[in-house]
C-alpha positions as CSV (number, residue, x, y, z in Angstrom):
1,X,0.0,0.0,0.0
2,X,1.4,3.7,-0.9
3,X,0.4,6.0,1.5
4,X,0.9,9.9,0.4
5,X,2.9,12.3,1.9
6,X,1.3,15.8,1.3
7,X,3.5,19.2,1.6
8,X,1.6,22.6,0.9
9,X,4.4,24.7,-0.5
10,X,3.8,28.6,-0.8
11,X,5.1,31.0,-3.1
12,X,8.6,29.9,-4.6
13,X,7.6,26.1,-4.1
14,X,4.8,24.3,-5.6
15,X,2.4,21.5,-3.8
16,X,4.6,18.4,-3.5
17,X,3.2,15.0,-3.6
18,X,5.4,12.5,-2.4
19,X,5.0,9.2,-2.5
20,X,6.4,6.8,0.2
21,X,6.6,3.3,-0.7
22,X,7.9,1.5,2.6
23,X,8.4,4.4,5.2
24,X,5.1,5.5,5.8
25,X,3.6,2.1,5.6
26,X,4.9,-0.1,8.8
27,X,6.4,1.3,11.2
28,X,9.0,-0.9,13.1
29,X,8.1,-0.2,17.1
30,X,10.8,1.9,18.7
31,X,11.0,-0.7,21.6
32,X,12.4,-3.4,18.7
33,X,14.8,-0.9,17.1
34,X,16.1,0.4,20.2
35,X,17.0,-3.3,21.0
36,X,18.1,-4.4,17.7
37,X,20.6,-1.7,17.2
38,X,21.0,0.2,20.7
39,X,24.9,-1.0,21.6
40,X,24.4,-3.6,24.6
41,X,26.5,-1.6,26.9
42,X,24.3,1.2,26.6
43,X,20.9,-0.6,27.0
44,X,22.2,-1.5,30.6
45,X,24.1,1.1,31.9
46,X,22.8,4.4,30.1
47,X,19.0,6.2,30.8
48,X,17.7,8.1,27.6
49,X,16.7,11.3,29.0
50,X,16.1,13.0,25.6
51,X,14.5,12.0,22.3
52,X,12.0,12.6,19.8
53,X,10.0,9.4,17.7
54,X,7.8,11.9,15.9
55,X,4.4,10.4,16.1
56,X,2.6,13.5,16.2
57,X,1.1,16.1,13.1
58,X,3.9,18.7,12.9
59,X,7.1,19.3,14.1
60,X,7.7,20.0,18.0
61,X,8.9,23.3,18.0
62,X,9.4,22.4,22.2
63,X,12.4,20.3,21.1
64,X,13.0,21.8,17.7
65,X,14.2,25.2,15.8
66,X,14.0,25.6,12.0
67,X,17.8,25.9,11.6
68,X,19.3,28.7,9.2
69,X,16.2,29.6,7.5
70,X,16.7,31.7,4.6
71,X,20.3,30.9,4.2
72,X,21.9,30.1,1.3
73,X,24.4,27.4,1.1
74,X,25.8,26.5,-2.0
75,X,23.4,26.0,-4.1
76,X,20.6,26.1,-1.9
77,X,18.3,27.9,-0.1
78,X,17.4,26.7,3.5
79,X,13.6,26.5,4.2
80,X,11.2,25.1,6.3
81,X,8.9,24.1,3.8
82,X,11.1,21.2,3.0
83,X,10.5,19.5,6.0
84,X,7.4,17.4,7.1
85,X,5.9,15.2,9.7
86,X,3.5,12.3,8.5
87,X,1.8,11.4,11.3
88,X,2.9,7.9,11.1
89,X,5.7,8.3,12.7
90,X,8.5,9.4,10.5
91,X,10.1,13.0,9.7
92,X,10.6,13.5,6.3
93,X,13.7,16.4,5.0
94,X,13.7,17.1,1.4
95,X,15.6,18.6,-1.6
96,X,13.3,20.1,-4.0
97,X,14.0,22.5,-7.3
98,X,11.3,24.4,-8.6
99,X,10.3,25.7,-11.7
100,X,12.8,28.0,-12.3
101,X,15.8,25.4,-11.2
102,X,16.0,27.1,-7.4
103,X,17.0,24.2,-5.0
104,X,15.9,24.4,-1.4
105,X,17.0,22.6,1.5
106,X,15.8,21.8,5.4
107,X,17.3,21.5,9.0
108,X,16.1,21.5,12.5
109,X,18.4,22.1,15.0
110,X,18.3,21.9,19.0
111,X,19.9,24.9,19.7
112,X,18.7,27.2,23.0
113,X,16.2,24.4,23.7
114,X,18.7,21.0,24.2
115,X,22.2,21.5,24.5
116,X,24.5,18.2,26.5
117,X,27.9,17.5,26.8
118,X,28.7,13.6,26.7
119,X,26.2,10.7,26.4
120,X,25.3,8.1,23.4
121,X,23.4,10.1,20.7
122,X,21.2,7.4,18.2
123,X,19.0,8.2,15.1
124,X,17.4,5.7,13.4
125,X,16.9,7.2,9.2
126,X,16.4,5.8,5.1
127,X,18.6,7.7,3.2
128,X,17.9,10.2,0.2
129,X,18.2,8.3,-3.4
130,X,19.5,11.3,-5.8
131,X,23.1,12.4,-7.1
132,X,23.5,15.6,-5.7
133,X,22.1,15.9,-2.1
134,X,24.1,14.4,1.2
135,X,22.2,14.1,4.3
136,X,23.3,13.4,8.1
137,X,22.6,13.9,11.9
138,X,25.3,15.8,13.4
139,X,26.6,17.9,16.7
140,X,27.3,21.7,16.4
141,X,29.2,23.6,18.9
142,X,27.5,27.2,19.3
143,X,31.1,28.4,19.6
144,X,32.5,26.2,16.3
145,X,34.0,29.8,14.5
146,X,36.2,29.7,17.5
147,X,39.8,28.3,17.0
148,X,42.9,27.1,18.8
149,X,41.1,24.4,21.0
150,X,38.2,21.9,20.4
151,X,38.0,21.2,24.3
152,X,36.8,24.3,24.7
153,X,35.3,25.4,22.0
154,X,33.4,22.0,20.5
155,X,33.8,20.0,17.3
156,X,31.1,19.6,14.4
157,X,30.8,16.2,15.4
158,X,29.0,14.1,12.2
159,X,27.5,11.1,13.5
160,X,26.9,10.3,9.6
161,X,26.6,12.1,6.3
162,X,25.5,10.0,3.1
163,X,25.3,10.8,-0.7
164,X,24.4,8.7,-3.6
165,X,27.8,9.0,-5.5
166,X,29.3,6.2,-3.0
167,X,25.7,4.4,-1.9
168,X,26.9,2.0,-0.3
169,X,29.4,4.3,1.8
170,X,28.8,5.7,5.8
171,X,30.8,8.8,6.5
172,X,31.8,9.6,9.9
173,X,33.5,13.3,10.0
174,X,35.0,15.5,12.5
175,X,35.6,19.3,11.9
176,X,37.0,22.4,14.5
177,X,39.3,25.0,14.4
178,X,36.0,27.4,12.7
179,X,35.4,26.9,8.6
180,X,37.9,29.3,7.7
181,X,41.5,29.3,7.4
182,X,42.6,27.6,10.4
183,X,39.3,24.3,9.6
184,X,40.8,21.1,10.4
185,X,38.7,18.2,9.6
186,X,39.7,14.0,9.9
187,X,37.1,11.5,9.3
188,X,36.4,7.8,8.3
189,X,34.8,6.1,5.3
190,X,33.0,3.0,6.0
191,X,32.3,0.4,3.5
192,X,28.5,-0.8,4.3
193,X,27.1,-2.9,1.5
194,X,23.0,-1.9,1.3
195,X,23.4,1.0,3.5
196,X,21.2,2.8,0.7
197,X,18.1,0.6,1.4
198,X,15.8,0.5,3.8
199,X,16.2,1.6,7.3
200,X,19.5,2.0,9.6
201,X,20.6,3.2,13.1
202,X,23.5,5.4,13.7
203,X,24.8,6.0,17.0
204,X,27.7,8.2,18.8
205,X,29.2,7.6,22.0
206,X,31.1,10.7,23.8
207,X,33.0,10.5,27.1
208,X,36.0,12.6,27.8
209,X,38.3,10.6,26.3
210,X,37.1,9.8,22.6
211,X,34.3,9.8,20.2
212,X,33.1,5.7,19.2
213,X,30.5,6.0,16.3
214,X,28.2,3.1,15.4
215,X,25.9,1.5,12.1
216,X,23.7,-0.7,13.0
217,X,24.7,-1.4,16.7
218,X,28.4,-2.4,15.2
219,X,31.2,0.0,15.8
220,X,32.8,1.3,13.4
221,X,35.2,4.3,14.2
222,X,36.6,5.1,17.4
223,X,38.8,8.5,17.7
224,X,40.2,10.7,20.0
225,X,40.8,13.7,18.1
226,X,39.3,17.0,18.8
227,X,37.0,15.7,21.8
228,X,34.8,17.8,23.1
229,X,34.0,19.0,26.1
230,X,31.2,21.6,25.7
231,X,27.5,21.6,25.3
232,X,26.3,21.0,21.7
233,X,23.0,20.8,20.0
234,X,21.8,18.6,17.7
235,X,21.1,19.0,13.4
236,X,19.0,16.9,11.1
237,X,19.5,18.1,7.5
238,X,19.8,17.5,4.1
239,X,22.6,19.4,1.7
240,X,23.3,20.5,-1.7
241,X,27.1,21.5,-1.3
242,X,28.7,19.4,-4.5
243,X,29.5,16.9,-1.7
244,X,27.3,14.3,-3.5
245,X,27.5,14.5,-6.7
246,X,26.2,17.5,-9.5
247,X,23.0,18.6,-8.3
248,X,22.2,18.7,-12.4
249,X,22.2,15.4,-12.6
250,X,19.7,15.0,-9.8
251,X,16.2,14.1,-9.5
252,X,14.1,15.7,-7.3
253,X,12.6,15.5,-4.6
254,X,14.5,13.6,-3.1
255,X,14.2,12.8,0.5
256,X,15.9,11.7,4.0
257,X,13.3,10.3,6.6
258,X,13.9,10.2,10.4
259,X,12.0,7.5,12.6
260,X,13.7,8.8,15.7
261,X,16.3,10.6,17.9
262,X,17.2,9.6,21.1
263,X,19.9,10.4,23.7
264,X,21.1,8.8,26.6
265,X,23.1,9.3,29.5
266,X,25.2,7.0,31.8
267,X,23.2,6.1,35.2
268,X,25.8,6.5,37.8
């Protein structure tokens, strides 16, 4: 069954019908993908004292800001209007172009309303299917322009980004040290055969100490560069940078959808 995902789009963007073959039509209960996926260590000794599974009509703007509205990056234009809630339980981001080739984008961000230092941070999304767009679920620092030390000032931590021009490729990526000049970045490419289909959970676990990022409840990078030790909020968002691929050779929409995000923190 094809249930239909309806966006109203005013002005610059036209009515969008999308039409979601598998994410809108089962829903796999959060208490099974928490214990699939969640990293055993963390089911027993962690507490989630944050999340959001999206079952309701519109975004909660309690846990959630529109992030950088208006902005343009690259070659698109941030705007709410990209982003929807189903009301079965998912959050869908999109890319769209209109009809005079403008591309448009979407974020939500925690900032001013969650903001934690340390804990396991999990997401559980389908990735977007065009060239072009790269997606992801990330950490900001609100002091990232800041340089000379990530302790103190934070570290865009990416707990994945994904594009179509490698589809069956995670990215984990670190940056700090601000975007300009003085940007360091290191990061980690991991090979993950079907990653592109379906549903998967991505998880990062901060101490002190490191950074140990997770696909699937498997770990697959563990780091201790540029650890953070300062609050940062979270980011949902899709991306038209020329990280994935030509955006000319896209098709569009195209669309990432979140089933959750939930953090946890250790109980003692």
């Amino acid at each position: 069954m094809k249930n239909t995902l309806h966006f109203m789009y005013l002005f610059h963007i036209p009515i969008l019908l999308i039409l979601n073959h598998s994410a809108c039509s089962h829903r796999t209960p959060a208490s099974e993908a928490s214990n699939n996926f969640t990293p055993e260590h963390i089911q027993k000794n962690y507490k989630m004292v944050w999340n959001d599974e999206f079952d309701g009509e519109s975004i909660d703007t309690g846990k959630w800001n529109f992030r950088a509205e208006g902005t343009v990056r690259y070659f698109a234009t941030v705007d709410r209007k990209t982003i929807g809630v189903d009301g079965k339980g998912y959050v869908h981001i999109l890319v769209t172009r209109d009809e005079n080739g403008n591309y448009y984008v979407g974020q939500l961000g925690t900032q001013g309303k969650f903001e934690t230092c340390f804990g396991y941070f999990e997401c559980r999304a389908k990735m977007n299917r065009s060239i072009g767009p790269h997606v992801s679920f990330w950490l900001q620092s609100p002091d990232i322009a800041k340089t000379g030390d990530p302790q103190i000032n934070g570290t865009e931590i990416d707990v994945f980004e994904y594009h179509r021009k490698t589809p069956d490729v995670v990215h984990h990526n670190l940056h700090w040290d601000g975007y300009g000049a003085d940007h360091k970045t290191t990061g980690m490419q991991v090979p993950w055969p079907g990653i592109g289909e379906g549903f998967h959970t991505f998880g990062l676990e901060w101490n002190k100490n490191e950074y140990v990022f997770y696909v699937d409840g498997k770990e697959t990078w563990r780091t201790t560069t540029a650890v953070s030790h300062r609050k940062q909020y979270l980011i949902l968002s899709t991306e038209l940078t020329g990280f994935g691929g030509n955006p000319s050779e896209g098709t569009f929409p195209d669309t990432v959808t979140f089933d959750y995000v939930r953090v946890y923190k250790p109980l003692h």
